[in-house]
C-alpha positions as CSV (number, residue, x, y, z in Angstrom):
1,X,-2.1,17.9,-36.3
2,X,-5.1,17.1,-38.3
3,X,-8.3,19.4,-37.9
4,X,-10.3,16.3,-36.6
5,X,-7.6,16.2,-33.4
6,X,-7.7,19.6,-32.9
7,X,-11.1,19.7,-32.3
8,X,-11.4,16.5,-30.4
9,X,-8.7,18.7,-28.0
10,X,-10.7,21.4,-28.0
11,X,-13.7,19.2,-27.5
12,X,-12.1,17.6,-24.4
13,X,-10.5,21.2,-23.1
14,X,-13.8,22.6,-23.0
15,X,-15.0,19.3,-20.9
16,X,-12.1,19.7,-18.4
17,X,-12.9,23.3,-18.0
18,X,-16.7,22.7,-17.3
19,X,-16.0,19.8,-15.0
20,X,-13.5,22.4,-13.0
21,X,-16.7,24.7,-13.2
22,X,-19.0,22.0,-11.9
23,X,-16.8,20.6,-9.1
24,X,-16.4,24.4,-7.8
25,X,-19.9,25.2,-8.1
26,X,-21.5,25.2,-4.1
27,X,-23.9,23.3,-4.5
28,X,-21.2,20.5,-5.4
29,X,-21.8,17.1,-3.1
30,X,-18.2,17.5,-2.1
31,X,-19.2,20.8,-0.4
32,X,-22.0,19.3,1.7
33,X,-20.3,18.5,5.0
34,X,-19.3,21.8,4.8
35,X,-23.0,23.3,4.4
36,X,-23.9,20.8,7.3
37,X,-20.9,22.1,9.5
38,X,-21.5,25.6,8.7
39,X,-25.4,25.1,9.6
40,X,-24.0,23.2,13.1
41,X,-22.4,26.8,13.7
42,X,-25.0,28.7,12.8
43,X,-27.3,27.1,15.5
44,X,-24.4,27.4,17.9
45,X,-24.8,30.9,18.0
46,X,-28.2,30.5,20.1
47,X,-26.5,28.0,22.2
48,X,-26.5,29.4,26.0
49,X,-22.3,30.6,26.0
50,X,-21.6,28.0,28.9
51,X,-22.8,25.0,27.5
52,X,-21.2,26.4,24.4
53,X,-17.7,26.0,26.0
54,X,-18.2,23.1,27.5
55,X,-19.4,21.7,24.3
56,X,-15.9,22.6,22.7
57,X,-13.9,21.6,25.3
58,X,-15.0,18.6,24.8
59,X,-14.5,18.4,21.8
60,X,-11.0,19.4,22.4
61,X,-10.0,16.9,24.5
62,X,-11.8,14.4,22.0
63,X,-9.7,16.2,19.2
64,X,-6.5,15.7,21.5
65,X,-7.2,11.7,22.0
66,X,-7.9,11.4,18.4
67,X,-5.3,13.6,16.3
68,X,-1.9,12.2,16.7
69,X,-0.4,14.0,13.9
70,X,-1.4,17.2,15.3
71,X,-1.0,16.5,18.8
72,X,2.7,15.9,17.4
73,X,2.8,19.1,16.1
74,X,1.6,20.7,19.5
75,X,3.7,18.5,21.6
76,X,6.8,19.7,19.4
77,X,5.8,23.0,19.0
78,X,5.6,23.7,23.6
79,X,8.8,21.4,23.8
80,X,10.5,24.0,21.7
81,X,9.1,27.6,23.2
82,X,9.2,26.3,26.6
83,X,12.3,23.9,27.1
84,X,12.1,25.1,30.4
85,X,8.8,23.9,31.9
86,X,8.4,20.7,32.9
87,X,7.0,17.9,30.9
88,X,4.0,16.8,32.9
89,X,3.4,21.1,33.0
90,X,3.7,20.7,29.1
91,X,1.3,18.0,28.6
92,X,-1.2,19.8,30.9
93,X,-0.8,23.0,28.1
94,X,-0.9,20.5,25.0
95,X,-4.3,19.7,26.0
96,X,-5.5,22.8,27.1
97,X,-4.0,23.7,23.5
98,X,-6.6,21.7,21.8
99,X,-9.5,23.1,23.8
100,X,-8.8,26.3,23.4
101,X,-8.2,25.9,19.6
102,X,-11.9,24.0,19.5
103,X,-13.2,26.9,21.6
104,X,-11.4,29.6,19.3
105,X,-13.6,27.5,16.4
106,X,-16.8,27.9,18.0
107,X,-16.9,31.4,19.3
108,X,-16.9,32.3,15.4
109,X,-20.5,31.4,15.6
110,X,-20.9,34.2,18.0
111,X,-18.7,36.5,15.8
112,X,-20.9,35.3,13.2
113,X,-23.8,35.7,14.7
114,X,-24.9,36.0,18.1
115,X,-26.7,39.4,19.3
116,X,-25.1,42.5,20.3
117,X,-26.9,42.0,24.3
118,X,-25.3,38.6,24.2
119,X,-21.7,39.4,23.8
120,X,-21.6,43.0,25.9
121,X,-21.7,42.1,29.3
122,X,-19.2,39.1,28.5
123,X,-16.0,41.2,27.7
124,X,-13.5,43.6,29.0
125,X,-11.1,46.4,27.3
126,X,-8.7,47.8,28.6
127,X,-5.9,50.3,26.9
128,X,-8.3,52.1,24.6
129,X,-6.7,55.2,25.1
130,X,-3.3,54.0,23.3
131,X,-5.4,54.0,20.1
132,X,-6.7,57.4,20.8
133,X,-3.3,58.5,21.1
134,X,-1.8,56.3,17.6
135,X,-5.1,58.0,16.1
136,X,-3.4,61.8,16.9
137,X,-0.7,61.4,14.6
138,X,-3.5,60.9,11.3
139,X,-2.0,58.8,9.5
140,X,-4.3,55.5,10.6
141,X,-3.3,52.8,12.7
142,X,-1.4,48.9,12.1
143,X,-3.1,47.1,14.7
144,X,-0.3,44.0,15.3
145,X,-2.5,41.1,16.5
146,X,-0.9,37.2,16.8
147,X,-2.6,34.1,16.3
148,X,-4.2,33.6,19.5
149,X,-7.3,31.6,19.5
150,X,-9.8,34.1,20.8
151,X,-9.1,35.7,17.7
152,X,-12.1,35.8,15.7
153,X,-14.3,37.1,18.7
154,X,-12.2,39.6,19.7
155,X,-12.6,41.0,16.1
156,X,-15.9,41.1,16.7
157,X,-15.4,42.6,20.4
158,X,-13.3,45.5,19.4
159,X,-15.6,46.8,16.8
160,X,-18.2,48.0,18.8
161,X,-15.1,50.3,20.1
162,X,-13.9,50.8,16.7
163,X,-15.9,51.0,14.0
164,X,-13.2,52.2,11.6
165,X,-11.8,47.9,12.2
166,X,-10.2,46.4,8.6
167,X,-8.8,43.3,10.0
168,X,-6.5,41.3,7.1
169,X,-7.8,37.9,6.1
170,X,-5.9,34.7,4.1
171,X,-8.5,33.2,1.8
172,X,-9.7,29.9,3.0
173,X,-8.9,26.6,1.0
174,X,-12.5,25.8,1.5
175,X,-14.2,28.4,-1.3
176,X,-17.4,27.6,0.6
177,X,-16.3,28.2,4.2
178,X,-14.0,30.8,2.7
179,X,-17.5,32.9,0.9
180,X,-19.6,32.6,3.9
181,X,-16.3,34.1,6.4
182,X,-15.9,36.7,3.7
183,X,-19.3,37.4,3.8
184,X,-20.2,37.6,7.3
185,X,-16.8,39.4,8.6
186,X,-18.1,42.0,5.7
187,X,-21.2,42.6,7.6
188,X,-19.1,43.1,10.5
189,X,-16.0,45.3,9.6
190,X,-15.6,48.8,7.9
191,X,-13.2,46.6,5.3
192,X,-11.7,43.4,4.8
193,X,-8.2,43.5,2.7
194,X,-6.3,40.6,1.8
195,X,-3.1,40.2,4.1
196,X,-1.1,40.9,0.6
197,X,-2.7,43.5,-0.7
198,X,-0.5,46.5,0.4
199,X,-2.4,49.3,-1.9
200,X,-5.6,48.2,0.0
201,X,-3.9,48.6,3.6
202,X,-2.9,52.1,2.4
203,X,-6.8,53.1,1.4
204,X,-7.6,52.0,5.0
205,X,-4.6,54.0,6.3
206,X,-5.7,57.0,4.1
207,X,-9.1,57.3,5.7
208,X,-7.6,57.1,9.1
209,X,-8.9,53.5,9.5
210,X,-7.4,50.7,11.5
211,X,-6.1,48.0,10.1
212,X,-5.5,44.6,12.2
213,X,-2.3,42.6,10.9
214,X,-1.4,39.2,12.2
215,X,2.1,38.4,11.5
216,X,2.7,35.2,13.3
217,X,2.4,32.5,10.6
218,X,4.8,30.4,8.8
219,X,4.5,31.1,5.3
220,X,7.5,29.6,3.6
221,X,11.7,30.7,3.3
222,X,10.4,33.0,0.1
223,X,8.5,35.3,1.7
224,X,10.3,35.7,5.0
225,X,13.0,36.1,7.6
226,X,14.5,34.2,10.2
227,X,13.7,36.3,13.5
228,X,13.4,34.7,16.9
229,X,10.2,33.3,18.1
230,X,10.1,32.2,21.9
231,X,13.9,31.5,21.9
232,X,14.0,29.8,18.5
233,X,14.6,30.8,14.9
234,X,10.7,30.7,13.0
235,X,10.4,32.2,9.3
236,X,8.7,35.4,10.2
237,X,6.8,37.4,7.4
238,X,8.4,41.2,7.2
239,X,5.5,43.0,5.9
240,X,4.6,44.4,9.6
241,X,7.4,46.9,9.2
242,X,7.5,47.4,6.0
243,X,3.7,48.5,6.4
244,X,4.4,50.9,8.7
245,X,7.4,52.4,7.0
246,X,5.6,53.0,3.7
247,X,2.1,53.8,5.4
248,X,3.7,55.9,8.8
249,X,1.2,54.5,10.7
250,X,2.1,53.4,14.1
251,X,2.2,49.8,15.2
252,X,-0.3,49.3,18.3
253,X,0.2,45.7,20.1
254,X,-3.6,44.2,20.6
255,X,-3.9,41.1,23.1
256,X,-6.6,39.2,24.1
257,X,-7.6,36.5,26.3
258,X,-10.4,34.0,27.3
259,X,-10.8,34.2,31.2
260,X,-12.9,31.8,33.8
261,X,-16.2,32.4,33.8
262,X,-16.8,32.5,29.4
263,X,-15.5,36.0,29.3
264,X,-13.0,37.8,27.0
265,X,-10.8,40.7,28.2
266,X,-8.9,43.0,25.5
267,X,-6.1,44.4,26.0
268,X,-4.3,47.1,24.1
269,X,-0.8,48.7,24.3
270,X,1.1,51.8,23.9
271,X,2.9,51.9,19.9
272,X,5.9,50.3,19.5
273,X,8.6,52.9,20.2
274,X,10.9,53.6,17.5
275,X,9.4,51.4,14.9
276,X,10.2,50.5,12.3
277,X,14.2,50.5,11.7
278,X,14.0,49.9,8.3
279,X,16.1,46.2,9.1
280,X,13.9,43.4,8.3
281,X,15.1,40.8,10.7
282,X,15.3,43.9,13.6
283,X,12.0,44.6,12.9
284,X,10.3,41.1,12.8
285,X,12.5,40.5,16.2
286,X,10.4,43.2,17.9
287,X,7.4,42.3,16.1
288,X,7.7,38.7,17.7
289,X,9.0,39.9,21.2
290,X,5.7,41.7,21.2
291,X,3.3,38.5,20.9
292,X,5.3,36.3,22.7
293,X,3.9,38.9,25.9
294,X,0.5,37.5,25.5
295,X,2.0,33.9,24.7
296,X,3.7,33.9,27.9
297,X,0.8,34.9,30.0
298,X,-1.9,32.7,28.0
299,X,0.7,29.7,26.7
300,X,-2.1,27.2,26.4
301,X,-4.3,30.1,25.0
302,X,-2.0,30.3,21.3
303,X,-2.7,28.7,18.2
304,X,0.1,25.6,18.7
305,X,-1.8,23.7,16.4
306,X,-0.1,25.5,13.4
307,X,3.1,24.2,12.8
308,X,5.0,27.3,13.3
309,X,8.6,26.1,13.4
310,X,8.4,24.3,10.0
311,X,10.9,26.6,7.5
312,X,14.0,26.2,9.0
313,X,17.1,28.0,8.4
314,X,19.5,26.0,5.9
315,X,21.7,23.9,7.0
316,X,19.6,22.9,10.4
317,X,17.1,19.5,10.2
318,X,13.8,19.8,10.8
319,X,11.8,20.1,14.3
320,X,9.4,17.8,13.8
């Protein structure tokens, strides 16, 4: 290769790499409909909290009409935990399923950024004293939480009980939305380590923190085991007991609900007994018995949206 076409390479190299830079950059015109939608939840959190719901709700049921893809998903994903209700009771929970997922969306605005006055007299907890008693033993606490969609506000919710709170977070694939989550759940929480990051779970644990882990995601064959989820084989991530057996920490079950009325109740349990066995696919049995509690009391409540059932185990065809 001649000097002249090694520098045109270069030349063009150096182009590719400052067009990457440019189209990454915020301010980017590909990231404004994210700056408008992150501006329409920002003004949300001054929205009075009833409207607020029926806002989403209605924007649920507009998601429900309109999504066919991931009404799919839903309509496979009930189908398969609950083979057992009937279908018209089914369809009833697939759109209730999309409501609460748009309502789960919204209340990060309040998360976010509504006032400390709003929130307090819109919540209950119940169960505080099983994290009293995890706390006794010193060595932290693995808070197991699932993907249910009151999620984000509970977060918020159970700090003001716990300020020593380092919930686990999945970068977005939005850098824009993802900085601004980052950012505000910072203000928020004592720390925020990645759901991989293992040696920053065990500073948290060190200092007697609380860390919040949400196992309930399908994240591929590599990086999991087949464990049953609501009757069925889902690829289940191990890392909740392998946490705890490297940490000691115990494993304290959080729940939490959305109740009539734009309320949240909390609910915590007493540590998993006899946890962990050291058996990957034992452990991630138990971990998923644990949430399918509040799934079972709150079906329409869960995040159905995500396709949970995807990975299959070889040999079987896919679900949906």
């Amino acid at each position: 290769m001649s000097a002249e076409d090694r520098k045109k390479r270069r030349k063009q190299r150096r182009k590719e790499r400052n067009r990457r830079r440019a189209e990454s950059h915020p301010a980017h015109p590909r990231f404004w409909p994210t700056w408008v939608g992150l501006g329409l939840l920002r003004l949300m959190a001054f929205v009075p909290i009833p409207v607020l719901g029926a806002v989403a709700d209605g924007l649920g049921t507009l998601g429900w009409a309109l999504m066919p893809g991931r009404r799919h998903v839903v309509r496979v994903n009930l189908a398969t935990a609950f083979p057992e209700k009937p279908e018209a009771e089914r369809r009833r929970l697939e759109r209730g399923a999309f409501r609460a997922g748009l309502r789960g969306g919204v209340e990060g605005a309040l998360s976010w950024w509504a006032s400390e006055r709003r929130l307090a007299r819109r919540y209950t907890i119940e169960g505080l004293e099983h994290l009293e008693a995890a706390r006794a033993q010193g060595k932290g606490i693995l808070l197991l939480g699932g993907h249910y969609t009151t999620l984000e506000i509970s977060g918020r919710l159970l700090r003001r009980h716990v300020p020593d709170l380092y919930p686990t977070y999945k970068a977005a694939t939005n850098p824009v939305f993802d900085r601004v989550m980052v950012n505000q759940r910072k203000k928020l929480f004592a720390g925020l380590p990645e759901s991989r990051d293992m040696r920053a779970m065990l500073r948290a644990f060190k200092r007697g923190g609380v860390v919040w882990y949400a196992p309930d995601q399908d994240f591929g064959r590599k990086r999991s085991v087949f464990a049953p989820f609501m009757g069925t084989l889902a690829a289940t991530v191990p890392m909740t007991g392998r946490i705890a057996r490297t940490s000691g920490a115990p494993v304290v079950p959080l729940y939490s609900e959305r109740r009539p009325g734009n309320c949240w109740h909390l609910r915590l349990a007493p540590a998993l007994e006899d946890f962990p066995t050291g058996d990957d696919v034992e452990d991630a049995t138990r971990i998923n018995a644990a949430i399918e509690e509040e799934v079972r009391r709150t079906p329409d409540q869960y995040l159905w949206l995500h396709a949970r059932y995807r990975t299959r185990p070889k040999g079987e065809p896919p679900i949906y």
